[in-house]
Structure formats: structure tokens, C-alpha cells
C-alpha positions in Angstrom: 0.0 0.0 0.0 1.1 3.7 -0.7 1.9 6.0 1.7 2.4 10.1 1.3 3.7 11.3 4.5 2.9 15.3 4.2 4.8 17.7 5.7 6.4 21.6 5.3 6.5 24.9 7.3 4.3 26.2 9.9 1.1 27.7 8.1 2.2 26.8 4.7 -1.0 24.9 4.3 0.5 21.0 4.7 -3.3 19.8 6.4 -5.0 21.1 3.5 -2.7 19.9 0.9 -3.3 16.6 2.5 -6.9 16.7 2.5 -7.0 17.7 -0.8 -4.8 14.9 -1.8 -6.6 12.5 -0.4 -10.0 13.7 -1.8 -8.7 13.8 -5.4 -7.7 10.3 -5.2 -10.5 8.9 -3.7 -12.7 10.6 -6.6 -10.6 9.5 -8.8 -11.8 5.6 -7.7 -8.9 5.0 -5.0 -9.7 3.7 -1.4 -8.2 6.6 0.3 -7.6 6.7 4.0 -6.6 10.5 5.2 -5.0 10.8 8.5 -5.3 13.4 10.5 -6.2 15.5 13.6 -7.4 19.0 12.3 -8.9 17.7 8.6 -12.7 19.2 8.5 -15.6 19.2 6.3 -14.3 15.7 4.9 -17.4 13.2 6.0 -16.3 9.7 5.4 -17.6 8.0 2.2 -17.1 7.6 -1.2 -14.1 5.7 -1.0 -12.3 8.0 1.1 -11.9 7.0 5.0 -10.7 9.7 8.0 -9.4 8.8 11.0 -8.4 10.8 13.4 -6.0 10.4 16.0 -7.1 10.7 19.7 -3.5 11.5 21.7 -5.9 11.8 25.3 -7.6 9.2 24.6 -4.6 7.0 23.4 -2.8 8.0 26.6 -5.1 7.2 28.8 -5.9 3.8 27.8 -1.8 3.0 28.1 -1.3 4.5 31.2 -4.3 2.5 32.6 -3.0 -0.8 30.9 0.3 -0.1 32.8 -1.1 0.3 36.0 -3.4 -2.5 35.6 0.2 -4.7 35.0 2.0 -3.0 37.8 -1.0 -3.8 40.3 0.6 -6.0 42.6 3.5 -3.6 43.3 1.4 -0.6 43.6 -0.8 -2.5 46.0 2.3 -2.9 48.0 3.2 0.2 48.3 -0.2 1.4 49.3 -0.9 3.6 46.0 -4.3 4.4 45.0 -4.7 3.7 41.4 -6.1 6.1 38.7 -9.4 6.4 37.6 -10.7 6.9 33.6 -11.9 10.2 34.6 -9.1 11.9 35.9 -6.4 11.4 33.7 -5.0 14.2 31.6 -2.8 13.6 28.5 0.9 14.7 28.9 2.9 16.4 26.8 4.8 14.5 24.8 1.6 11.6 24.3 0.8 13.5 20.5 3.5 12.0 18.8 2.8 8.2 19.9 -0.9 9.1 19.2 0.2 9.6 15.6 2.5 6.9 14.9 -0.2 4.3 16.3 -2.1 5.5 13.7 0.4 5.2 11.0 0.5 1.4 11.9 -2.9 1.3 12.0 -3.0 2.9 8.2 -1.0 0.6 7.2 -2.6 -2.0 8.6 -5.6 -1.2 6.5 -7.4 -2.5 3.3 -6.6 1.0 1.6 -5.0 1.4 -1.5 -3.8 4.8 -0.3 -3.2 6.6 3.1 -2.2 10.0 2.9 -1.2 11.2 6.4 -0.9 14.8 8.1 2.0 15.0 10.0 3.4 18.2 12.3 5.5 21.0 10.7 9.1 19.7 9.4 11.8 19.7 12.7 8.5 18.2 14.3 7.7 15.8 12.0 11.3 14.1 11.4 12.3 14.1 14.9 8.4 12.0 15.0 9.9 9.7 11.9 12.9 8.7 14.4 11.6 8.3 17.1 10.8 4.6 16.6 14.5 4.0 15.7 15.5 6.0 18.6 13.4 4.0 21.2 14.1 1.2 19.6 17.8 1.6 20.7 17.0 2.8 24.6 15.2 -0.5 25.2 18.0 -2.8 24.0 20.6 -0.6 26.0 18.1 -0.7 28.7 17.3 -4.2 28.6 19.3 -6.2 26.0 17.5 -9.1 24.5 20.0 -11.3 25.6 19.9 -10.9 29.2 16.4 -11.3 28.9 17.0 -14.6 29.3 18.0 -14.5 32.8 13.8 -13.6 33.7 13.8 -17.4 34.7 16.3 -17.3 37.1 15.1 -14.0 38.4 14.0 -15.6 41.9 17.0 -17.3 42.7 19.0 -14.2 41.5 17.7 -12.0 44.1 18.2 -14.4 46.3 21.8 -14.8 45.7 22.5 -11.0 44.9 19.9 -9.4 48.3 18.7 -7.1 46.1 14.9 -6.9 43.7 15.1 -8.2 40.0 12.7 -6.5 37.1 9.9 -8.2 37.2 8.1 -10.3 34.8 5.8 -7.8 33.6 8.5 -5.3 32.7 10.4 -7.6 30.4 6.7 -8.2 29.3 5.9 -4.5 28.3 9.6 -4.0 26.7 8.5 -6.6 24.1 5.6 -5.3 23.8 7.0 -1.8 23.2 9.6 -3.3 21.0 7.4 -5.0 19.2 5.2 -2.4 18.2 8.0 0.2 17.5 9.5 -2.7 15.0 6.1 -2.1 13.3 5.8 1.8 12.7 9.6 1.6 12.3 8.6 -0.5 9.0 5.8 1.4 8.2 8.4 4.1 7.6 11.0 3.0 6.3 9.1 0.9 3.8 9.7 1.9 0.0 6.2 2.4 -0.9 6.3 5.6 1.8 7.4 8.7 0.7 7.7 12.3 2.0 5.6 15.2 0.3 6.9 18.4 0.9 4.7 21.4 1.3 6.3 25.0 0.9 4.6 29.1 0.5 7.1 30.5 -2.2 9.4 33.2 0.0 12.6 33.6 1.3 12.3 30.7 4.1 11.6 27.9 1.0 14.6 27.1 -0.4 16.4 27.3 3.0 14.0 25.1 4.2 13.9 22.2 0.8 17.9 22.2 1.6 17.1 21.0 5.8 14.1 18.7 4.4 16.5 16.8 2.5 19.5 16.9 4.8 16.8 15.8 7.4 15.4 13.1 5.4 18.3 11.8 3.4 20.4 11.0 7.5 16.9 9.3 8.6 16.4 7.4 4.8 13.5 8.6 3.9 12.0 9.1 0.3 11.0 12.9 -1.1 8.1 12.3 -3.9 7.2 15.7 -4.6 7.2 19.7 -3.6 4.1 21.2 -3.5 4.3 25.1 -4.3 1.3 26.5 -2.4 -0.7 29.8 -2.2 0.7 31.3 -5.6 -0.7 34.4 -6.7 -1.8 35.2 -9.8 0.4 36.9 -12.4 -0.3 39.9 -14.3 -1.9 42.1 -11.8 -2.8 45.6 -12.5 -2.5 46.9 -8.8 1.5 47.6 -8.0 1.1 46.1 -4.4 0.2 42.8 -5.5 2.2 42.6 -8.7 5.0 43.5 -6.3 4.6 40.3 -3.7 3.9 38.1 -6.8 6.8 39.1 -8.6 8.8 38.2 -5.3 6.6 35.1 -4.8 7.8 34.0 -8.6 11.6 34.2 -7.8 11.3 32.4 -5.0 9.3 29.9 -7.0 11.9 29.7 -9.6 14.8 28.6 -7.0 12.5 25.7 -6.3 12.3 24.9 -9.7 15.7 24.1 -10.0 16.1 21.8 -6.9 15.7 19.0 -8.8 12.5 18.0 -6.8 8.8 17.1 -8.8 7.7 20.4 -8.2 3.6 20.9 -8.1 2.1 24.3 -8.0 -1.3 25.1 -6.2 -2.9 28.1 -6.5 -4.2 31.1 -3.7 -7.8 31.3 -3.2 -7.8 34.8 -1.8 -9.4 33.0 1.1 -9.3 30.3 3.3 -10.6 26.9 2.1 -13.6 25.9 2.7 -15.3 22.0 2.0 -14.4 19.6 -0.7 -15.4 22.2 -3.1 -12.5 24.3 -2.6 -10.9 21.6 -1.7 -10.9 20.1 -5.5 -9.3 22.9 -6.9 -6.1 22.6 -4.4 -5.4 18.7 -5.8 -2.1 17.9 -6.6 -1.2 16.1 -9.3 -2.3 12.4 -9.0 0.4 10.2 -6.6 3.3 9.0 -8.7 3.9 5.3 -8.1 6.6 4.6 -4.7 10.2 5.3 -5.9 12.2 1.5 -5.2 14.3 1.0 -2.4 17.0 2.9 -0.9 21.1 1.3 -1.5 21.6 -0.7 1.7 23.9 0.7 4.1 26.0 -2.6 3.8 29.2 -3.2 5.8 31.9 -4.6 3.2 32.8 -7.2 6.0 36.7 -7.7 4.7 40.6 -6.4 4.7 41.6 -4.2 1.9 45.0 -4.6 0.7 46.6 -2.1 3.5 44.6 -4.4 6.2 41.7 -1.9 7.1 38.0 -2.5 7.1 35.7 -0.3 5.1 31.7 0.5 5.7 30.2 1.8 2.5 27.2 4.4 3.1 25.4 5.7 -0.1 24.0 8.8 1.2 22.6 11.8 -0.8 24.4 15.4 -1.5 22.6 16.9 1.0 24.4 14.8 4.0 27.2 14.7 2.2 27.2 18.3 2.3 27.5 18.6 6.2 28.5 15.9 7.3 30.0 14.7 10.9 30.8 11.3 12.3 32.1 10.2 15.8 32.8 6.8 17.4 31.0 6.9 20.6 31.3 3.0 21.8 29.4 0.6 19.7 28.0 3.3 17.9 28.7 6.1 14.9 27.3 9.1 15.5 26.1 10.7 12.4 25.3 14.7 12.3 24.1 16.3 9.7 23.5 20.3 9.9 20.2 19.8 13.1 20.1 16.5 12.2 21.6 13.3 14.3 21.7 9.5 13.6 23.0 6.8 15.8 23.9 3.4 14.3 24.9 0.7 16.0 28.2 -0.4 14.4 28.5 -4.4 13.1 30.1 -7.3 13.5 33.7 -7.2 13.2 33.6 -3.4 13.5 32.9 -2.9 17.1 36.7 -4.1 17.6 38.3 -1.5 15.4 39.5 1.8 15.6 37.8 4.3 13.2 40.9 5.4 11.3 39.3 8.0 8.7 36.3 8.6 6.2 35.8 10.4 3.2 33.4 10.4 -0.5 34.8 7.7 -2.7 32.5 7.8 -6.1 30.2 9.9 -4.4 29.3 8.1 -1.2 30.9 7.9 2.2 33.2 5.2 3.2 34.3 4.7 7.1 37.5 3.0 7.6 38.5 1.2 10.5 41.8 -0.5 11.5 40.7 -3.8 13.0 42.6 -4.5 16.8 45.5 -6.9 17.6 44.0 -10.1 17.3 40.5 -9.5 15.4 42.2 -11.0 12.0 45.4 -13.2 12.1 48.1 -13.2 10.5 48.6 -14.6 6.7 51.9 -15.9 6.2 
């Protein structure tokens, strides 16, 4: 199933580019599904399905599944549990709202789900965050030591001290399992990134972060969207003024190599599918394929270093910083960070340089005394 992930500037107009998109599509005899919080005036029918996510009502019904897991211990300690009624979501419960229903998208019988995310920074740091999580819980709890859980009363006996209990080793597969999901949701070729940009002085600026941002994190840029354009040939000099502006600024996205689509202004806010219609993109192109594999090349070149091989875009390339920080490379990229876990062989070696070699980045690392032996 296709997925347009659509995102762009505060008040550029990214919710109603969505809804648009997903209304043209479903017209056009697609089975839409359009997620989002603030979509109106789009009814469900005629192909095209909203859902909406609920972050209170999301948090509320984990919290109380955690407490209703932790009951024994909080019984212990004398706490009186929560009711329905008087929790309030926390900040910070939006994002997981959104990403549950993501999975839930893709989870569907849609040939389509276009989804609204938060303004750019937002919305990429929302994009990693499964990734992210994904590598607290194994540092937290690595999988392997999970398999001590059945020794875990004899252990406290021996050590004097508490061992996690069952049910957290419980909820960190749970967690882990379901971040594995979005994660895949994400990073799956069919879903791509539509950008949504008002022609001025911030666009260009903020295309180049998009794609730094989204190039580090692996993710797939289908299309600009141009919105709000004002018409040309105006007789009043105010408004021929901005537009001529608008159009220069227009004409630097043009040559950023992206699919570029170009909506027009209303000269008012839209309002139902009506107005709607006339803000469509152009239909959804099919899913560009897969991303090159950041592959280690697992052997000894001829001076007896190890080399990991990263195709990565221009725009990382661009600025572009790497440090070994234990079992890990940390990755910047302008705002932008990436931590990957370093493999195999390469945990034992010294990172010894890196630089573009036919265009993408190669790490090389001079393996420790003893990792390889000696040929004769």
C-alpha cells in the first residue's frame, strides 16, 4: 500500500494539501484513508476514510494498561490507582498518538493513506523516534539478558537485592514489538515524504534542511508542493510587487531537482471539498524502489583496514560529521543526528578516517591486535 507522509513549514498549508490529496484520489476511484487530527468538512464515504488520531484518549488507555500490570507492586506500596476520569494527557503523548495510527493505516485495506503529519523539525524528529526507542530498550534491557527472567527468583536471592519483574520484560517486548512495526511502516519503499512550501525567502532554506533531514533518517522525497501562488499579471502595483517576489522564490524551487507541483491562492481560506478540488495535486506517482543498503563490506583491503560503504545523498554529504562513541557512529548532519549501531567485526576497530569515494561515504576502520590473524 502507498503512503504520502505530508509535511512543510508552519502555516504553509500541509493539512489542507493533504486533505485535498486524499479527496482527489478517492474521486478518482482509489480507497483513500486520510490521517489526521485538524482535517474538516471531509465526512467519510465515497471511498475516502478519516481517521483521526485521539493523543488523550490514546494516553489514557496506556497508562491505565500499565497500571493494571504493575497492580501488585502498587498494591504494596499502598498507591491508589487512577481512575478513567481523571487522567490528563501529557505532553509529549501526540507524537505516539500519531504513529499508532500510522500502523494502524498501514494496517488497513486502503489502496492509499495519505497522512498529516506536524511541521518539518516536528515531523522528522516524530519519523525517528521509533528507531530511537528502539535503541534505549536494548541498551536498557538487551534481548540477551532477557533470558535470565527465569532465574530471576533465585538471583535476588543470591544478589539481596529486587530483580525486574516479569511484567516489565513483558511491556519491553511489547513496546519493542510495536516500535518494530511503525519503524517498518516508515522505512518501507512504498512511503514517501511530500513536501509542502509558500514560495518566500524561508523555501529554499528550508527544501535544503528537508533533505539533509530526510536523506540522515532514509527517507524518500516524492514531490514539492508550491502553495498559495498568486496570480500573475496584476494591475495593482502592491500585489504585482509580492507576486513578482513570490515567482523568484518559486523559480529557485524549480531548479532543486524535486517534482515540483504548484497550487494556486484562493484569496481565502478553504472551505469544504469544493475548494478543496481545486487545491489537488497532481495524481500520486507510483513509490520510488528501495534505498542502496547501508551494507558493511565485511573484509581487509590490501593495507589491512575494514571499510563500511554508506550511499548517502548530497545533502548529508554536504554537512557531514561522524564520531565513534562505543558501539555506535554518531552521524550529524547540519540539526540533524543518527546513531547506528556499528556491526560485527567493526565494534573491535578503531575508526581510522572517512571520506566520498565515487560519491558516497566510506568509514575505515583498523581492526585490533587479534581481530584478524596473520597470513603468512
Amino acid at each position: 500500500m502507498r503512503i504520502i507522509l505530508v509535511t512543510g513549514l508552519g502555516g504553509a498549508g500541509r493539512t489542507t494539501v493533504a486533505a485535498a490529496t486524499a479527496l482527489a484520489e478517492a474521486r478518482a476511484g482509489r480507497r483513500v484513508l486520510l490521517v489526521s487530527e485538524d482535517a474538516e468538512g471531509l465526512p467519510d464515504g465515497g471511498g475516502l476514510r478519516v481517521l483521526r488520531p485521539e493523543p488523550a484518549a490514546d494516553f489514557r488507555r496506556e497508562f491505565l494498561a500499565l497500571q493494571a500490570r504493575s497492580g501488585v507492586a502498587l498494591d504494596l506500596l499502598g498507591a491508589a490507582p487512577f481512575e478513567d476520569a481523571e487522567l490528563t494527557e501529557l505532553p509529549g503523548s501526540r507524537p505516539f498518538a500519531l504513529l499508532r495510527a500510522l500502523r494502524e493505516a498501514a494496517g488497513g485495506d486502503h489502496e492509499l493513506a495519505v497522512v498529516d503529519l506536524p511541521p518539518l523539525p516536528e515531523a522528522l524528529a516524530v519519523l525517528a523516534l521509533p528507531e530511537q526507542l528502539r535503541r534505549y530498550l536494548r541498551r536498557l534491557l538487551p534481548p540477551e539478558r532477557q533470558a535470565a527472567r527465569a532465574l530471576r527468583p533465585m538471583l535476588a536471592q543470591l544478589a539481596g537485592v529486587p530483580m525486574p519483574a516479569q511484567w516489565l520484560y513483558e511491556t519491553t517486548a511489547r513496546w519493542e514489538a510495536e516500535l518494530a512495526a511503525v519503524q517498518a511502516v516508515v522505512e518501507d519503499p512504498a512511503t514517501t515524504v511530500r513536501l509542502v512550501l509558500e514560495p518566500g525567502p524561508a523555501a529554499a532554506r528550508a527544501l535544503r534542511t528537508a533533505r539533509l533531514g530526510l536523506a540522515l533518517h532514509r527517507l524518500r522525497l516524492d514531490a514539492v508542493v508550491a502553495n498559495r501562488l498568486l496570480p500573475a499579471g496584476s494591475e495593482d502595483p502592491w500585489l504585482a510587487g509580492l507576486t513578482a517576489e513570490q515567482h523568484r522564490h518559486l523559480a529557485e524551487l524549480r531548479t532543486a531537482g524535486a517534482a515540483l507541483h504548484e497550487l494556486p491562492h484562493l484569496g481565502r481560506a478553504p472551505r469544504g471539498a469544493d475548494d478543496l478540488a481545486l487545491l489537488a495535486p497532481a495524481p500520486a506517482a507510483a513509490a520510488p524502489g528501495p534505498l542502496p543498503d547501508w551494507t558493511v563490506e565485511d573484509r581487509r583491503e590490501a593495507d589491512g583496514v575494514l571499510v563500511w560503504h554508506l550511499p548517502l545523498p548530497g545533502a548529508v554529504k554536504e554537512e557531514l560529521s561522524l564520531v565513534r562513541r562505543g558501539d555506535e557512529l554518531l552521524l550529524t548532519a547540519g540539526p540533524f543526528r543518527r546513531d547506528l549501531p556499528l556491526p560485527g567485526a567493526l565494534r573491535r576497530c578503531t575508526v581510522t578516517g572517512a571520506g566520498l569515494v565515487d560519491g558516497d561515504l566510506r568509514v575505515r576502520f583498523t581492526p585490533d591486535p587479534g581481530l584478524w590473524p596473520r597470513t603468512p
